[in-house]
C-alpha positions in Angstrom: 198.7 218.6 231.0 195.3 219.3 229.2 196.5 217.7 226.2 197.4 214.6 228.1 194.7 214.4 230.0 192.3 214.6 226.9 194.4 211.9 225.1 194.0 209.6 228.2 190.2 210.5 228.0 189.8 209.7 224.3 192.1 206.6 224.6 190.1 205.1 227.1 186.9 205.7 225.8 187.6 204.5 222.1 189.6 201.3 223.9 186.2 200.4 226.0 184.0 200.9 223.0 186.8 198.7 220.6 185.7 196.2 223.6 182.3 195.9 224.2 182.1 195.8 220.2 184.6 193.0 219.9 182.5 191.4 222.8 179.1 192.0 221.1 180.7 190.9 217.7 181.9 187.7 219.5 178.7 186.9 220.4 176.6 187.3 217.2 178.9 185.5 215.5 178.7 182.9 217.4 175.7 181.9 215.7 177.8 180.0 213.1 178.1 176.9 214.9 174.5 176.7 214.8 174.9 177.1 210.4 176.9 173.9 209.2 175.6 174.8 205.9 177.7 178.4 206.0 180.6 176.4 207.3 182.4 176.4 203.7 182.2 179.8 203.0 182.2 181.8 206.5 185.4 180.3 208.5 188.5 181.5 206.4 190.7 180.8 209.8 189.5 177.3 210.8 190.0 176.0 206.8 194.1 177.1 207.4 194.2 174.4 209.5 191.4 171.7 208.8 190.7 170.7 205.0 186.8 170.0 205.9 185.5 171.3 209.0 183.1 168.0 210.5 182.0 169.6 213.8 182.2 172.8 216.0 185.1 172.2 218.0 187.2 172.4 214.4 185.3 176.5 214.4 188.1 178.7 214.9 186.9 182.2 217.7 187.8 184.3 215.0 185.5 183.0 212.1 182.8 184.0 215.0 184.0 187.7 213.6 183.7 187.0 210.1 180.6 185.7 210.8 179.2 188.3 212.2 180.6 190.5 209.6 178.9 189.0 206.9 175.7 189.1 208.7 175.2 191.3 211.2 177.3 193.9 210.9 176.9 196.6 212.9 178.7 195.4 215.8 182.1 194.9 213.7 182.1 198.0 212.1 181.3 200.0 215.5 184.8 197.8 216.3 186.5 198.7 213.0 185.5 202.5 213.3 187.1 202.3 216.9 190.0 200.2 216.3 190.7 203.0 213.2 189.9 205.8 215.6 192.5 204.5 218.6 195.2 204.0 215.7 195.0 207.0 214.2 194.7 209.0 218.1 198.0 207.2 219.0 200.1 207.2 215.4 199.2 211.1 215.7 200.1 211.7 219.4 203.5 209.6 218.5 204.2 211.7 215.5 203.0 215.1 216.2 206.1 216.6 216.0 207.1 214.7 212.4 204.2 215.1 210.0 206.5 213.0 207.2 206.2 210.1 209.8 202.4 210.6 210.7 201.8 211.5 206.4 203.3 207.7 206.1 201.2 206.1 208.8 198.4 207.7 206.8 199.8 206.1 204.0 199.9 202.8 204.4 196.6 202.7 206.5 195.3 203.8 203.3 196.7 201.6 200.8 195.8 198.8 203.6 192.3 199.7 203.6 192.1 199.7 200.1 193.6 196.0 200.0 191.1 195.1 202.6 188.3 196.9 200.5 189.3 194.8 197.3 189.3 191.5 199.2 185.5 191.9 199.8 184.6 193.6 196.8 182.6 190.8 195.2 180.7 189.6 198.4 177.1 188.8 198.1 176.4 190.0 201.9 174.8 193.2 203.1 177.8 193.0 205.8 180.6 192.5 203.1 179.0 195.7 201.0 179.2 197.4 203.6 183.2 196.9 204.6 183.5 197.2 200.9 182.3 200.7 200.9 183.5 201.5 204.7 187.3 200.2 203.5 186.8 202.4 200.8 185.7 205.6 202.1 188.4 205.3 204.9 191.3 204.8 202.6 189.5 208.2 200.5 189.7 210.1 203.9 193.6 209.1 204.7 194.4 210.0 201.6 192.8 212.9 202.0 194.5 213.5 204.8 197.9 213.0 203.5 197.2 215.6 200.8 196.1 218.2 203.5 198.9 217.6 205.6 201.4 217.6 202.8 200.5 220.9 201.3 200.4 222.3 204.7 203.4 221.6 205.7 205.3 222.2 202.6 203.5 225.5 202.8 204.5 226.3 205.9 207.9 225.0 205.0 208.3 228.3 202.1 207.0 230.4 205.0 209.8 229.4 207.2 212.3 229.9 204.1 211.1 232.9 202.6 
């Protein structure tokens, strides 16, 4: 019951921060519709579905994010840290009793952070170093991870055998 009730605790809290962060990213990015000249290179979403974007109503919500990512990005990486931190608290309370499946989540979060990583490698924005380095470090850590937990439970595997 204390486990539960500490999972609830940390589930809530990470989900409210995830949030107020998205919020708060929302906003400051919303400052793109006031830069028409960033228009080209800041609104990856809205070009999918116009060639040339002419006005604000063409802005997609969720270039506001990568707006603010390139630019001011505290906000989005308080979200990314939290959104990380609420997948990795419920992929481990689902597979805490299979480690292989919880070593694969690990997995493939990693190799997905590296992908993101690699996609913003080259930017010329503080905010896109920063992800770069952020994507990076993460997908170190869950790797990391997966080593740890491997060798622990194969060790604890020959201790069960032998």
């Amino acid at each position: 019951m204390k486990c539960l009730l500490w999972f609830l605790v940390q589930l809530v809290l990470a989900t409210t921060i995830l949030l107020f962060a998205a919020l708060a990213s929302w906003y400051e990015g919303s400052a793109i519709l006031d830069n028409s000249w960033e228009w080209n290179y800041s609104t990856p979403f809205s070009q999918l579905f116009h060639v040339e974007i002419q006005n604000t109503n063409q802005i997609s919500q969720l270039d506001h994010f990568v707006y603010a990512a390139k630019f001011q990005p505290t906000f989005p990486l308080i979200m990314m840290i939290s959104g990380l931190y609420l997948l990795l608290l419920i992929g481990y309370q689902l597979f805490k009793s299979h480690k292989r499946r919880f070593v694969y989540l690990l997995s493939i979060l990693a190799g997905t952070l590296f992908i993101l990583s690699y996609s913003v490698r080259n930017s010329p924005t503080t905010g896109g170093q920063i992800f770069f380095y952020f994507g990076l470090l993460s997908g170190i850590l869950c790797i990391t991870g997966v080593v740890i937990i491997y060798f622990i439970f194969k060790r604890s595997a020959k201790e069960l055998i032998g």
